[in-house]
N, C-alpha and C positions, 0 to 999 in steps of 0.2 A: 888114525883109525876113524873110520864113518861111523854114527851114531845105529843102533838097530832101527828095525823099519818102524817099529811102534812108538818112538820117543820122537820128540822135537825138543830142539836145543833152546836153553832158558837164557839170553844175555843181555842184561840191562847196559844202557847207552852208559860209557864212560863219562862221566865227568867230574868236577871238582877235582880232587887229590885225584884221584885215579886216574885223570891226564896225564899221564906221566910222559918222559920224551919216548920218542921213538923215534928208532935211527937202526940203521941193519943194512944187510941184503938178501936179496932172495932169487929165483932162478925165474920166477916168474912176480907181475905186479900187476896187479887189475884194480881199476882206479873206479869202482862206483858198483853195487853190489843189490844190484834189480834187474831185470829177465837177461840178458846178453852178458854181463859181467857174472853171473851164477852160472851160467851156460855153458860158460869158459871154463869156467874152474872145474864144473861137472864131468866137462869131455877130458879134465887132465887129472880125473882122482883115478888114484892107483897107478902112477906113472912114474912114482917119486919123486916128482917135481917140488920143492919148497915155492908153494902156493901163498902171496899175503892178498887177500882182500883189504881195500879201505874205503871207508862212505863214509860220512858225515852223520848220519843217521845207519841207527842199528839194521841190519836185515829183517825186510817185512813191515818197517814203522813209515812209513810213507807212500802212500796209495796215492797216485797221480792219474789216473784215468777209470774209466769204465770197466775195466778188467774183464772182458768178454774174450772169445779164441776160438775158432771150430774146434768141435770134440776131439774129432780125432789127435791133433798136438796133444791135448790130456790125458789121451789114450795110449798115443806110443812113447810119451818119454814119462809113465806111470806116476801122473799127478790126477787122474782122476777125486782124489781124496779132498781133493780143494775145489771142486764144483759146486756151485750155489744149486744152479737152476737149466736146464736143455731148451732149445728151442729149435721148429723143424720149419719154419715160417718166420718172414720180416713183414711186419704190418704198415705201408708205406702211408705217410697223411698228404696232401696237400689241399689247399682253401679249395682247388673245386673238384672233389674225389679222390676216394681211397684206393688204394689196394692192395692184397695179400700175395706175397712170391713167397710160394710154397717152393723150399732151397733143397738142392739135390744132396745138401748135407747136412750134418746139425751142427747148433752154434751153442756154446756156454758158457752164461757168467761164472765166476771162481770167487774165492776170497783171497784178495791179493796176501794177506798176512802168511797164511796158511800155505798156499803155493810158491813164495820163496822159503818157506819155511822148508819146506819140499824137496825144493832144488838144492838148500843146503847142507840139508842132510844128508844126498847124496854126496856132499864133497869132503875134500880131508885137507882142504887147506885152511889157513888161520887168518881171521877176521879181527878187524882194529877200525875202530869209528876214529876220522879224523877227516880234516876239510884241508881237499888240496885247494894247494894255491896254484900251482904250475911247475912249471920245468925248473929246474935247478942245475947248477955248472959243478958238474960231478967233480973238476980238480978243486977248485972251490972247498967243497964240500967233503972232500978226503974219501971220494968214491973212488980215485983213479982211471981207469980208462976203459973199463971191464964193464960198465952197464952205462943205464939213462937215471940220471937223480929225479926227482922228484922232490917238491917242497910241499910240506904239509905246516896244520899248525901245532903240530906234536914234533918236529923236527923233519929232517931231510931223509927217503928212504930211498934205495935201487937197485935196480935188475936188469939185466939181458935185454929179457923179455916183459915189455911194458904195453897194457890196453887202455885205453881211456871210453870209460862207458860211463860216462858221467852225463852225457845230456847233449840238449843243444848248445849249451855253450861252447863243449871243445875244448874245454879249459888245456889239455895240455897239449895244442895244437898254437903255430907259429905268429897265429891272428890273424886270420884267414877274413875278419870283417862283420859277422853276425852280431847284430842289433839291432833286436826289437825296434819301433815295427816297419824298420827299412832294410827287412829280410827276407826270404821266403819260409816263413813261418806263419802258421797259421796260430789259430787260440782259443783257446777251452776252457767252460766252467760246468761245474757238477755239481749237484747236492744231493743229498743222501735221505729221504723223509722216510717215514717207515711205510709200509703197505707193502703189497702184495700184487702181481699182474702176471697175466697168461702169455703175453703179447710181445715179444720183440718191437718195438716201435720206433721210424725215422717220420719226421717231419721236415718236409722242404717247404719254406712257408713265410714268403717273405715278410711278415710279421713278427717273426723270431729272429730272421738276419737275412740283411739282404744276398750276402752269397756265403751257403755255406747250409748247416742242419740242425735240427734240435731231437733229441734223443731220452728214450726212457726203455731202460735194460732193467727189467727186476731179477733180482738176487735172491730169490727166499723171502727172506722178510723185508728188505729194503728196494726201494726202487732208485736207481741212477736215473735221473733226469739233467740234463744239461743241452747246451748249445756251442756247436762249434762253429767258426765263422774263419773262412779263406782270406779275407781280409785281417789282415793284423791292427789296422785302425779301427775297428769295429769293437766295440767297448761292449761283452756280451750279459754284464750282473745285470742289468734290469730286465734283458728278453730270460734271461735261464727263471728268476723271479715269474715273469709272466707265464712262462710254459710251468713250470710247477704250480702257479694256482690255479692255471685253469686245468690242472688236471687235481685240482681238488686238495693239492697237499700245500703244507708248509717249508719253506726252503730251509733247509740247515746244513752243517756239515762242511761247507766251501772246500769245493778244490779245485781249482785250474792250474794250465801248464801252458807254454808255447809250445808247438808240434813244427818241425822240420818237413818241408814238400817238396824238398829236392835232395838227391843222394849228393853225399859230398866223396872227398877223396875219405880211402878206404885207411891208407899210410901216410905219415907225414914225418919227417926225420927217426926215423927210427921208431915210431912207435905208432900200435898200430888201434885202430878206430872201430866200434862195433855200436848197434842201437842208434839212438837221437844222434848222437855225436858221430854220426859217418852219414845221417839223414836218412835212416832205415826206416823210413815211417812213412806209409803208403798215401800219396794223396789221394781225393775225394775220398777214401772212407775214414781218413786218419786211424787205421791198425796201424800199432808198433810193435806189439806183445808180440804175437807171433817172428814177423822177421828178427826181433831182437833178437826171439831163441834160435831163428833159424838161424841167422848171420853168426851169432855167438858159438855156435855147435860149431860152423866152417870154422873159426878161428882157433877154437878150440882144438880143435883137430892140426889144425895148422902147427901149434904153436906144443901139442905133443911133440909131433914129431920133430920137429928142432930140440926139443931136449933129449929126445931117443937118437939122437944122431941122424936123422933120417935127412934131413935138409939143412939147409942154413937159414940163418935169419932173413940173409938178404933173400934168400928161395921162397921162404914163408912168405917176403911180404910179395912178392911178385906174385907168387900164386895165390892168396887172398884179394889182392887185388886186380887181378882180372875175371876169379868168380864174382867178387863186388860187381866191377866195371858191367859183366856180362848182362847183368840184373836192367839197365841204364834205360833198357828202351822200353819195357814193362814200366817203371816209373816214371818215364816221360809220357806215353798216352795217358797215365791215368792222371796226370797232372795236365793232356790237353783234354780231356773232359771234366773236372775238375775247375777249368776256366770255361769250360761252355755252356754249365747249367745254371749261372746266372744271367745267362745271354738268353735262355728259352723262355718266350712270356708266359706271364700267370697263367692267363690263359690257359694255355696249351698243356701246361704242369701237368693237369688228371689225366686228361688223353692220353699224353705221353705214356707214363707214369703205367696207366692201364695196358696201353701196346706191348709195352718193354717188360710185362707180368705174365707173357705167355709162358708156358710148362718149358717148351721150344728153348725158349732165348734165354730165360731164367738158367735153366741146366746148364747152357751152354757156355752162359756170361760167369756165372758164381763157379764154375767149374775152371774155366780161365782164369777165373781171378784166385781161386784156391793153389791153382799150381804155380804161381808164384812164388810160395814159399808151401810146399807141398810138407804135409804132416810122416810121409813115406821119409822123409828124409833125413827127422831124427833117431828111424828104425828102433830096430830091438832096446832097448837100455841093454847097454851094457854096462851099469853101473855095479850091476849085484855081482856079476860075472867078479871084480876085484875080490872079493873076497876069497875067490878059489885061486888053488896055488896056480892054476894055470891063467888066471883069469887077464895077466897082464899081457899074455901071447896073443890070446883071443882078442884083447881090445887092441893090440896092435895091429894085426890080419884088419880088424871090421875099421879102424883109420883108412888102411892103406886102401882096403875094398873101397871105402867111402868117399875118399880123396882122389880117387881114380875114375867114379864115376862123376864126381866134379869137373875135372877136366875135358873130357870127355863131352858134357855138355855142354863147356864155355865153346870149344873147339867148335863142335857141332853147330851153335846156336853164332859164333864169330862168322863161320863157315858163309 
């Protein structure tokens, strides 16, 4: 049963005694339980799927990035309730002038806590803190032949149907090679000081990093200050340090992450890939939140209907992986501009910088880069609809409608 809309769910991190084993199976497995792995389970509440989440960390207890998203995503998949702060402007800095791109849409910091709290609310599948390891030999392990095992540190768990949204690493992926920092991965640190700002603000400055950005997103009472840098050998705690005081605050709070700047494969032996761990994470502005969920909701959708009988596994991953696939050429320019903006001299930065700030191009660029991962395309919620006796028909209907218009634009867009 899903919680009412006005509660959020209280569960303190297992441990000591309360590790107890775990071992089972289930019709569905989602291996990491932040924007893309919630996403999944969300598109499959009310489906009757026996759902297990597992992370390492409780749902909402790890905040890895800036948590910013166009509004609208918080609008149509009804997480407005976890917005800090709106912004209808990005205030751009560089050493020889500024300027302001007033954006054809508005953009919102969230409270990461809060908003998976959100997303999991909507679901009805059963959550277990534990730290995968990797794959596991299901005869081995007295799974028999009927799923994918999985090894945790609470024992071995499996299912059919198996995601891995756990990150860059890929953990349940064949070893495909990623390693820090001879990968393409980029790198991020954040802190959290308290204050307050009007201002969406990027700084491209090569004083804070030679290729890459430094950033300050206010949240209501906190400000996100940090620096990302496209180079993975680029060490960024003493610039993120420098950008915080010269904006007058004290650094505290630390958080960094590696970020993924290339899509990877979508499927790998049976089990299928969503967020960091598929490389769903946009270069030059490094967004992931958004495509997580958008990515996530495709899978999710996927991965109903193979339990509704509608497709097969091997179907699912074929068609997950050619919407993936179809995504390839949108993340390849923006990762060949992404390498060109440490090629443009200082110099030139402000000019540019000013050019590229017309109403014109602004609209034009930020609108392109929106539909991407278009906020249209987590439509209605249909999460509340489960609670009506019909509401399992209707979330069938709005799959197949949804999934149809997927293909349709892989087709279109392969064409």
């Amino acid at each position: 049963m899903m919680a009412e809309s006005g509660s959020m769910p209280v569960r303190a991190t297992k441990r000591g005694d309360e590790r107890t084993p775990l071992d089972g199976g289930w019709d569905v497995l989602i291996c990491g339980a932040s924007f893309a792995g919630l996403a999944i389970a969300r598109e499959l509440a009310g489906s009757g799927a026996d759902v297990l989440i597992v992370d390492r960390y409780e749902i909402g207890e790890r905040q890895t990035s800036a948590c910013g998203i166009p509004t609208e995503w918080l609008r149509q998949l009804g997480l407005m309730e976890a917005e800090c702060q709106r912004f209808d402007s990005l205030l751009m800095h560089t050493p020889h002038g500024d300027a302001r791109y007033r954006l054809p849409w508005t953009f919102s910091t969230f409270d990461y806590r809060e908003l998976c709290q959100l997303l999991w609310r909507d679901c009805d599948a059963t959550f277990e803190t534990a730290k995968v390891n990797g794959r596991a030999d299901a005869r081995s392990a007295g799974k028999g032949d009927s799923g994918i095992a999985i090894e945790t540190d609470r024992g071995v768990i499996s299912a059919p149907l198996v995601v891995d949204a756990l990150g860059w690493r890929r953990v349940l992926a064949s070893g495909d090679g990623y390693q820090p920092p001879d990968a393409p991965l980029s790198r991020g640190l954040e802190v959290h000081p308290d204050g307050s700002g009007e201002d969406l603000e990027i700084w491209i400055d090569r004083r804070y990093v030679p290729a890459g950005y430094g950033w300050s997103f206010p949240a209501h009472d906190e400000l996100r200050i940090g620096i990302g840098s496209f180079d993975p050998r680029f060490h960024v705690k003493d610039t993120t340090v420098l950008l915080t005081e010269d904006l007058g605050k004290e650094p505290n709070e630390y958080q960094g992450n590696w970020i993924p700047h290339k899509l990877r494969t979508a499927t790998e032996g049976g089990v299928f890939f969503a967020g960091d761990s598929a490389g769903h994470c946009l270069p030059l502005s490094a967004e992931g939140i958004r495509t997580a969920l958008y990515f996530g909701i495709a899978l999710g959708r996927e991965l109903r209907n193979v339990y509704e009988g509608q497709q097969s596994r091997a179907e699912a991953e074929a068609s997950y992986a050619s919407f993936h696939d179809s995504h390839e050429w949108k993340f390849r320019w923006m990762l060949r501009v992404q390498k060109l903006v440490p090629r443009v001299p200082p110099r030139l930065l402000g000019p540019l910088i000013k050019l590229l700030g017309s109403k014109r191009f602004v609209n034009w660029s930020f609108n392109h880069y929106l539909a991407i991962a278009p906020p249209e395309y987590a439509g209605p919620s249909r999460v509340a609809s489960a609670h009506d006796e019909d509401g399992a028909g209707q979330q069938q209907g709005d799959a197949e409608d949804a999934l149809g218009r997927e293909r349709d634009l892989v087709k279109a867009e392969q064409a």
